[in-house]
N, C-alpha and C positions, 0 to 999 in steps of 0.2 A: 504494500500500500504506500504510494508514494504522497508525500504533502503537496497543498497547495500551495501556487506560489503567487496567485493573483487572488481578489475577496471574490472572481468570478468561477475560482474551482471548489472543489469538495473534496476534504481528506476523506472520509469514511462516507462513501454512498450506501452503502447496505442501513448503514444506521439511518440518513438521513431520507431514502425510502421509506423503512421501518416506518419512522415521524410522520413523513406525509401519508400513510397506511392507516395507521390509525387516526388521525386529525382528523383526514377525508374520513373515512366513515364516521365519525363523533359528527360532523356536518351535514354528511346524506341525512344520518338518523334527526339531525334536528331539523332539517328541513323536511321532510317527509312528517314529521311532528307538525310542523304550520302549517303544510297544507292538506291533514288531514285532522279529523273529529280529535278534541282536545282526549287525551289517554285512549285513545281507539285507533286500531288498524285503520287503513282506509275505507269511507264508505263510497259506495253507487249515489248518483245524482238521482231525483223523485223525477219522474213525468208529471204534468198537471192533464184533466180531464183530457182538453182535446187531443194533447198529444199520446194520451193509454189509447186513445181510441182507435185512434191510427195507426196506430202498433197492432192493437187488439182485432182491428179488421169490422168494429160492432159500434152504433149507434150509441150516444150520450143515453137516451133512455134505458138500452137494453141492459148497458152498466149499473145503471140507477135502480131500473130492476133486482136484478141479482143483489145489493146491497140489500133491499128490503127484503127479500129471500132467506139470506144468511150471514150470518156477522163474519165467516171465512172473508167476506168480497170488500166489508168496508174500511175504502182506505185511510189514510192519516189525514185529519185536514188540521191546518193552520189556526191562529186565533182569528182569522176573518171567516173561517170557514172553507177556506177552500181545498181540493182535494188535493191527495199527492198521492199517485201513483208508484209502490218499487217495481222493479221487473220481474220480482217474484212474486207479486199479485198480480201483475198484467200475464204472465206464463201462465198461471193458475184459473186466470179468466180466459183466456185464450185455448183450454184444456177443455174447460166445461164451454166453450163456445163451440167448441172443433174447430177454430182457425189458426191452429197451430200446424207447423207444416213438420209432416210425418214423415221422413225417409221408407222410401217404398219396401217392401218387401223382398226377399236377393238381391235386396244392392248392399254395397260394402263402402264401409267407413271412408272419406277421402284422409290419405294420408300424404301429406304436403311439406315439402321442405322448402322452407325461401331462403335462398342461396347464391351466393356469388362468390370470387374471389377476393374483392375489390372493400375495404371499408367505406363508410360513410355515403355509401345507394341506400339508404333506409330500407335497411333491412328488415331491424327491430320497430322501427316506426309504423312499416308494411304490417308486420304481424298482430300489432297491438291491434291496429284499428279493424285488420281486417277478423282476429278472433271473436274482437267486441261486436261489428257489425255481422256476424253471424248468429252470436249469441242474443243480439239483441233481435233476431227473426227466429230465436226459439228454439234454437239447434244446441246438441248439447257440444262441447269445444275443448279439448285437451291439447297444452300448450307447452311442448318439452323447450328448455333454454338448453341451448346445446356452446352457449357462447362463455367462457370464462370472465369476459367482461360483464354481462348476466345485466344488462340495459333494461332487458323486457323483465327480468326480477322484478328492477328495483322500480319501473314502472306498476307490477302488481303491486308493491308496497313491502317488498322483502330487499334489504338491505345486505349485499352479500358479507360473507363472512362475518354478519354479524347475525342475522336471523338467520342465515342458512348455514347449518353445517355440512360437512364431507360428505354424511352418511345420507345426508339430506337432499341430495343432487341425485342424476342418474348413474351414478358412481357405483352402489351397491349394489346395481340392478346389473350392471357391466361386467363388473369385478367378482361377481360369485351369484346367487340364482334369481334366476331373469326374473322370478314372480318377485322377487323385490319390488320391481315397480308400483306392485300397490301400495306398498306402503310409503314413498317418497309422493304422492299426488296428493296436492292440497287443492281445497278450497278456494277461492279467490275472491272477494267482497262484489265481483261483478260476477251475479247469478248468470249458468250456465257457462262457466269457462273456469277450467280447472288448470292448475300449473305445475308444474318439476321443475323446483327454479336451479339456478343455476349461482357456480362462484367461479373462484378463482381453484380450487381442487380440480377444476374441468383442465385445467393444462398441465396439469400430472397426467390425469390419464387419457391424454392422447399422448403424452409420451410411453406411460404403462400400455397403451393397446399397440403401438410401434416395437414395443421392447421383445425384438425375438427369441431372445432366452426367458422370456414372461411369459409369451404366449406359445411358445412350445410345450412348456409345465399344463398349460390351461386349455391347450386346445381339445383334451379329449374330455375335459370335466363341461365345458362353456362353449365350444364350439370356436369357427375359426371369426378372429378376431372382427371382421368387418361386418357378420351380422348379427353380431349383441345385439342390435338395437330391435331387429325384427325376432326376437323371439322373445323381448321383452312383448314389443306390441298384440303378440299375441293374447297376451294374458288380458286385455284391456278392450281389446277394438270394439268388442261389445257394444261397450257402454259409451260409444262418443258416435257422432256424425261427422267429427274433424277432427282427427288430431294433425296439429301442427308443430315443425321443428322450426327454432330459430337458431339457423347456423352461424357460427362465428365466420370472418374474413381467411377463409382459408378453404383447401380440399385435405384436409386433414382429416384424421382417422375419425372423430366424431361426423364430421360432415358426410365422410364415405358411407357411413353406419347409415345416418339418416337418411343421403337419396338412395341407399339399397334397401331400405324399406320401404322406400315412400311409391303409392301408384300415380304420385302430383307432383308436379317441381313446378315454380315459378321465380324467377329471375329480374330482381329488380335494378333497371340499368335509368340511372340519370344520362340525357342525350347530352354528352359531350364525349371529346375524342379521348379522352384517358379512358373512362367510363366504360366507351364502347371496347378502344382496345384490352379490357382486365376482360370483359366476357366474350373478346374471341378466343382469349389464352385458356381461359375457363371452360368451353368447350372444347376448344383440343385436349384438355387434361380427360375431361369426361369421357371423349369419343375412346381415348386410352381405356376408364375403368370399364367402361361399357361392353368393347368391343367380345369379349369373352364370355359375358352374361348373357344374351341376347334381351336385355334389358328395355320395356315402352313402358310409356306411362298412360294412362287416361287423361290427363291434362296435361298438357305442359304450356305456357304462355312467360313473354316477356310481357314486365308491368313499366312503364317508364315515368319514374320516378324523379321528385327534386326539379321537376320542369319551370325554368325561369322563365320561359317563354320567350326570349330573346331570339333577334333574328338568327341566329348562328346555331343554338342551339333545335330551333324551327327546320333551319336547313338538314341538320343530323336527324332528327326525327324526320323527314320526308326520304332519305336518304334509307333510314334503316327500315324502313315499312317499305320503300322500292324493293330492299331484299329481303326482308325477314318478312313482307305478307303480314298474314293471317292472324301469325304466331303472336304477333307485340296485341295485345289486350286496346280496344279501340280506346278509351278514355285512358287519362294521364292524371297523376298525381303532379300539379304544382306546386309550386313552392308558396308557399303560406305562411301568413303571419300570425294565424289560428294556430297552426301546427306548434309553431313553435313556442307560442304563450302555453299552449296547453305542457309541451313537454317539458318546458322550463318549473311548471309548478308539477311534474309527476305523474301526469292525466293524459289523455285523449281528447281529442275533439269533441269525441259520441260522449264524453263524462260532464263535455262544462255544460251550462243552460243553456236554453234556446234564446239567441237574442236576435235582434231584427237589423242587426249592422250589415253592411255589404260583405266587409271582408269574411265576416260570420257564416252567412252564407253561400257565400263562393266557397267557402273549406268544405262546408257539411253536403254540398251540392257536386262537388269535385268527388268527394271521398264518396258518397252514395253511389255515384257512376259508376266510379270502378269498382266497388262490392257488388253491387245489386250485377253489373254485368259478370263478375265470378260466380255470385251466387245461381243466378240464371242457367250459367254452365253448370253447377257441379248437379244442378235439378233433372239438366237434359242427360248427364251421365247417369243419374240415379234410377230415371225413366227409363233408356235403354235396359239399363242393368235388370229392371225388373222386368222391361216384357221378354227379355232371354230367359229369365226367369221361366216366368209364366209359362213362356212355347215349353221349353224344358217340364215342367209337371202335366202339359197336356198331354206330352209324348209318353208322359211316362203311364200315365192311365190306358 
């Protein structure tokens, strides 16, 4: 360890990491403190009337009804009276309405990895909103953090290394029997989305699942190293309509895990020329793991992300839909000033109130696009699945 010789170096960096390690989390934990329920985890935003309703798919009356029916229905209202909506009473009214939408019969779970090479394409940003906006159409949603830096965590309201431990991650489920995984899924204060958060133990083991004198010991108890993650899934797929992985900036051994499980990939490229060149690199890696598997998905789409709208950037988006077609997802995620109020206090878009500003609604109007358009798909994949289904049990009579 060499001394410094200007007040711009540092004699002991381990120590002076250590510092900022712990400081940093004493500050995540306090701000996550202010911006949620004073000694409470984080809560879900209320709907007010009109907006359960819309959710709900049923008339102000037929709501009003069902409260006079049963005290299950009435919701919270305020000192002027008014109601407030959670989304575990609007699911609840949506159950006994029947306009809850039901995954068909033979169709299977989508399982999704959002992925790239490349940091800071909102990746984690992609996931949050787009699990929320699934959940918030009633779908049940499991949301593995597969990233050591655990963003979409500390978005749940789990603060790593300090709410999450080792055993706490998808570690234990990797590392020794896969049904572990039940026991690592938590809850998450926004009804119908469950989480596997994630820390900093995640870059251990993607060095432990790399480590060939590790997983020669391991291979015949745990199988071989790159599909932990799908024989974890099995144990669970049941019980979700989505589960989703948020990979970290890498094709590392978690990330292989996850698009070797997954029948979904989506790829979020901001149009600019770094951007684009990290997801050709990215595919040539893939067409590598791929090629030996004979590996398809049921979905697969680019989402184009962090869009400034600038001419140059306009140009590359005209440019990559000349080649990439179909494939790039017709609406864009812009860059947004919603976005990033909401992630600066810990939340989403779908979490703050409804306000009547522009910018307000150009976020909530952008981001419904491009769900409501995903969601659309994964409906029309669901339908297929069931009338193969279907023919399949008529033959079989």
């Amino acid at each position: 360890m060499s001394d410094q010789i200007t007040h711009f170096g540092v004699s002991n960096a381990s120590q002076l990491m250590s510092g900022f390690h712990e400081m940093g989390n004493e500050l995540l934990t306090n701000l996550i403190q202010y911006y949620s329920e004073p000694n409470e985890k984080k809560t879900l935003r209320m709907w007010k009337m009109k907006e359960a309703c819309q959710l709900i798919g049923r008339s102000e009356a037929y709501v009003r009804n069902l409260e006079k029916e049963s005290t299950e229905y009435i919701p919270y209202k305020d000192d002027k009276g008014i109601r407030h909506y959670s989304l575990s009473l609007i699911n609840k009214i949506r159950d006994r309405a029947k306009t809850r939408y039901q995954r068909p019969d033979g169709s299977k779970p989508i399982i999704l990895s959002i992925s790239n090479f490349k940091g800071g394409v909102a990746k984690s940003t992609t996931t949050l909103h787009m699990v929320q906006k699934c959940a918030l159409a009633g779908l049940r949603c499991l949301v593995i953090d597969l990233d050591p830096q655990a963003t979409l965590s500390l978005w749940f309201g789990y603060v790593p290394d300090i709410d999450v431990k080792e055993d706490e991650t998808i570690r234990p489920a990797l590392e020794g029997d896969s049904s572990n995984i039940k026991k690592v899924i938590q809850k998450t204060y926004f009804d119908g989305v469950d989480i596997v958060p994630g820390n900093l133990s995640l870059s251990d083991l993607e060095i432990t699942l790399s480590n060939l004198s590790i997983q020669e010991e391991q291979l015949k108890t745990l199988g071989m190293p790159n599909v932990r993650i799908t024989n974890c899934v099995k144990h669970i797929e049941d019980d979700y309509d989505i589960i989703v992985f948020d990979c970290g900036p890498n094709l590392g051994m978690l990330t292989i895990n996850a698009v070797t499980c997954s029948n979904s990939l989506l790829v979020p490229i901001p149009p600019m020329m770094n951007d684009l060149g990290s997801f050709v690199t990215f595919t040539g890696t893939l067409e590598t793991l791929f090629k030996h598997v004979g590996k398809s998905f049921d979905f697969f789409r680019i989402i184009l992300t962090k869009h400034p709208e600038s001419m140059l950037s306009k140009q590359i988006e005209i440019l990559m839909r000349e080649k990439f077609g179909a494939y790039i997802l017709q609406k864009n995620i812009v860059n947004s000033v919603e976005i990033e109020k909401a992630s600066s206090s810990f939340s989403s878009v779908y979490e703050m109130p409804k306000r009547s500003s522009k910018s307000y609604n150009r976020a909530i109007n952008c981001l419904n696009g491009v769900f409501n358009e995903i969601l659309d798909a994964f409906k029309d994949i669901w339908t297929a699945q069931n009338e193969l289904y279907l023919r399949g049990k008529a033959h079989e009579q």
